[in-house]
C-alpha positions in Angstrom: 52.7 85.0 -48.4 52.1 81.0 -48.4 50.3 81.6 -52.1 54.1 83.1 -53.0 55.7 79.9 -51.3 53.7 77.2 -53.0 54.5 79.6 -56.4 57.8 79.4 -55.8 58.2 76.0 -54.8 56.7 74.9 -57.6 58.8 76.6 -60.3 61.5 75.2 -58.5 60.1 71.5 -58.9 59.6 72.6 -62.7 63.1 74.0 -63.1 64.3 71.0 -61.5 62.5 68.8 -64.0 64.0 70.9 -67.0 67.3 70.5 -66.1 67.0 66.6 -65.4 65.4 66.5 -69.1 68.2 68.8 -70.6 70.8 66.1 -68.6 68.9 63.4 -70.5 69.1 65.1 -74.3 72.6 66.3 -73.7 73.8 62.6 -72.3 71.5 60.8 -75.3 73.3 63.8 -78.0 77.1 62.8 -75.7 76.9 66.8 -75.2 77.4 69.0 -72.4 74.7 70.3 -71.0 76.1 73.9 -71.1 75.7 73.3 -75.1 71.9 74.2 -74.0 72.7 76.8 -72.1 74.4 79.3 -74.4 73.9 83.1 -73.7 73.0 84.6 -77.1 71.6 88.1 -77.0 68.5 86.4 -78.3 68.1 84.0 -75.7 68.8 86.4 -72.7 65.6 89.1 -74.6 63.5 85.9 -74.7 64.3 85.0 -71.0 63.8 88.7 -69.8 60.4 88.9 -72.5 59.6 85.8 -70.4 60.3 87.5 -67.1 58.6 90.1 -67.8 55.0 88.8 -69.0 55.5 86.2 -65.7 55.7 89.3 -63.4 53.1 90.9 -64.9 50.1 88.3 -64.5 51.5 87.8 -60.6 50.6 91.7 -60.8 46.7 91.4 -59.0 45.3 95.1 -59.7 44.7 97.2 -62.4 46.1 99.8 -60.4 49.6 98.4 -59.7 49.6 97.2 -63.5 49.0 100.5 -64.6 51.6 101.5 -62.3 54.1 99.4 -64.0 53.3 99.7 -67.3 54.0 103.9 -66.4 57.2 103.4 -65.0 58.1 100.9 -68.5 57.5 103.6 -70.2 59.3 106.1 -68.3 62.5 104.0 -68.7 61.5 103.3 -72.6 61.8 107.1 -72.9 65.3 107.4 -70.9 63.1 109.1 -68.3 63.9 108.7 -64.4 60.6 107.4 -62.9 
């Protein structure tokens, strides 16, 4: 549970530091920072790709990974799991 905390925490210090540089560019480019922000169809795949493979390696056994990787492919197939 505290491993999950410190994890946490420290995507929020890194997400915190993004945005502050993206402030930076967008004031140095006199943009918006929502120019950066955009939701393309591409982006949001690349953000749930992203998602996805960050899940996964917080995923500690082979049995729970096999376990997802079943029901991805249930839901590929239009299956319920």
């Amino acid at each position: 549970m505290v491993r999950l905390m410190v994890e946490k925490q420290r995507r929020a210090d890194r997400d915190e530091r993004i945005r502050a540089r993206v402030g930076q560019i967008a004031d140095a480019l006199n943009v918006p920072t929502e120019y950066f922000y955009a939701d393309t169809t591409a982006q949001s795949s690349a953000a749930e790709a992203n998602e996805c493979l960050r899940l996964w390696f917080q995923i500690e056994t082979p049995e729970r990974r096999r376990r997802a990787l079943a029901l991805l492919r249930a839901l590929a197939e239009g299956e319920e799991p």
